[in-house]
N, C-alpha and C positions, 0 to 999 in steps of 0.2 A: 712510726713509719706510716705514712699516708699511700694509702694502693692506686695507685695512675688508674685514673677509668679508660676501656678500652671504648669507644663510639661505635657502635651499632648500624651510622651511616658510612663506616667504612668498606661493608659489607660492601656495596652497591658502588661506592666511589672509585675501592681497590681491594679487590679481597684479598690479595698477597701481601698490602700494607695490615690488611683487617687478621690475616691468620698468623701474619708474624707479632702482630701486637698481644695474641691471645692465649698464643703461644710463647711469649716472651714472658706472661704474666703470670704463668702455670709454672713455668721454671724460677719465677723470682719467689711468688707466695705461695705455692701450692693449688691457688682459685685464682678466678679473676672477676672484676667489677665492671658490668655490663652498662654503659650512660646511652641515651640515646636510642633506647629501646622500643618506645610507641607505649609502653602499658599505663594504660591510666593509674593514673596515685592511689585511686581508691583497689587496684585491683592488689597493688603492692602491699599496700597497708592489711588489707584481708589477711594474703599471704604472712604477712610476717605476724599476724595478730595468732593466726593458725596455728603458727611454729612454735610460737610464747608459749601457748596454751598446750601443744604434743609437749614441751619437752618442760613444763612444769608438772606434769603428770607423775603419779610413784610409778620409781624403776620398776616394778612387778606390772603395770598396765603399760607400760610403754615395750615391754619383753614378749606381752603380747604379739606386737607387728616385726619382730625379727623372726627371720627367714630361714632355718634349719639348712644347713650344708648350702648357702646362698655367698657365702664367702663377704657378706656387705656390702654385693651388689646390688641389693634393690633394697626397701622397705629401712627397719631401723637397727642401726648398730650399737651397742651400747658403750658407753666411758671405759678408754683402755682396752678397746678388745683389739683396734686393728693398729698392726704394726707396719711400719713404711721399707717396703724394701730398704736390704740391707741394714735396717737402723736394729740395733738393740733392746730398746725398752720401746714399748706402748704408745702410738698419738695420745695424751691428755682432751680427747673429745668423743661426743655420742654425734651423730647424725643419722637424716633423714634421707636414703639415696634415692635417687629417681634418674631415670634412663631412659634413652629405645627403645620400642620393642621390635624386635626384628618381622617384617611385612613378608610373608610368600606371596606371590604371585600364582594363580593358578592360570592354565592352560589359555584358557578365556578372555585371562586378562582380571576375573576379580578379586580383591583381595582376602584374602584370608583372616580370622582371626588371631589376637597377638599371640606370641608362642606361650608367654609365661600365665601362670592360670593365680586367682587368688588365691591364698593362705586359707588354711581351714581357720573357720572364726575370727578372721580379720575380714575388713572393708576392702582392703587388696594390697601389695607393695607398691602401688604409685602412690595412693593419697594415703596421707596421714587420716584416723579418723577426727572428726569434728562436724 
């Protein structure tokens, strides 16, 4: 099954065309396929050369950068731990999550530091180490 890539220039053309596309592709596969994005190839390739490298790592160093009572919202989750609403058995995958972090505002107007703090002994739950 080939994943429809959602355009990036939608964003800007029609965003209600751009949020129903990306939203229509979250309810077909679970993710959606970003084209038309600006990122240079070499910036992509980095990233994916990164991921290769986090997740051929042994399970005991990559158990390192999971998140204690984090539910799998940020850093790394390991094969079979998280379950899909309502479903019965286990997603068949490990990943690597990455989020927002939520910005305060102070009085003034400056922003604040992110809420969530790193991990003891990990590099943080946004980046993978490498």
């Amino acid at each position: 099954m080939a994943i429809q890539p959602v355009s990036f220039r939608l964003y800007d053309w029609s965003f209600d065309e751009f949020a129903d596309a990306l939203g229509g592709s979250f309810q077909r596969y679970g993710f959606a396929v970003v084209a038309d994005h600006g990122l240079e190839p070499a910036m992509v390739a980095g990233a994916l050369a990164g991921a290769k490298t986090f997740f051929a790592l042994p399970e005991a160093a990559k158990r390192r950068y999971r998140i204690a009572g984090g539910a799998g919202q940020r850093g790394y989750t390991p094969f079979a731990v998280e379950t899909a609403k309502g479903a019965a058995h286990a997603d068949l995958k490990e990943f690597w999550h990455v989020g927002a972090y939520r910005i305060h505002l102070r009085p003034h107007g400056v922003r604040s530091a992110p809420v969530r703090r790193r991990p003891t002994g990990a590099r943080g739950a946004r980046h993978p180490p490498g």
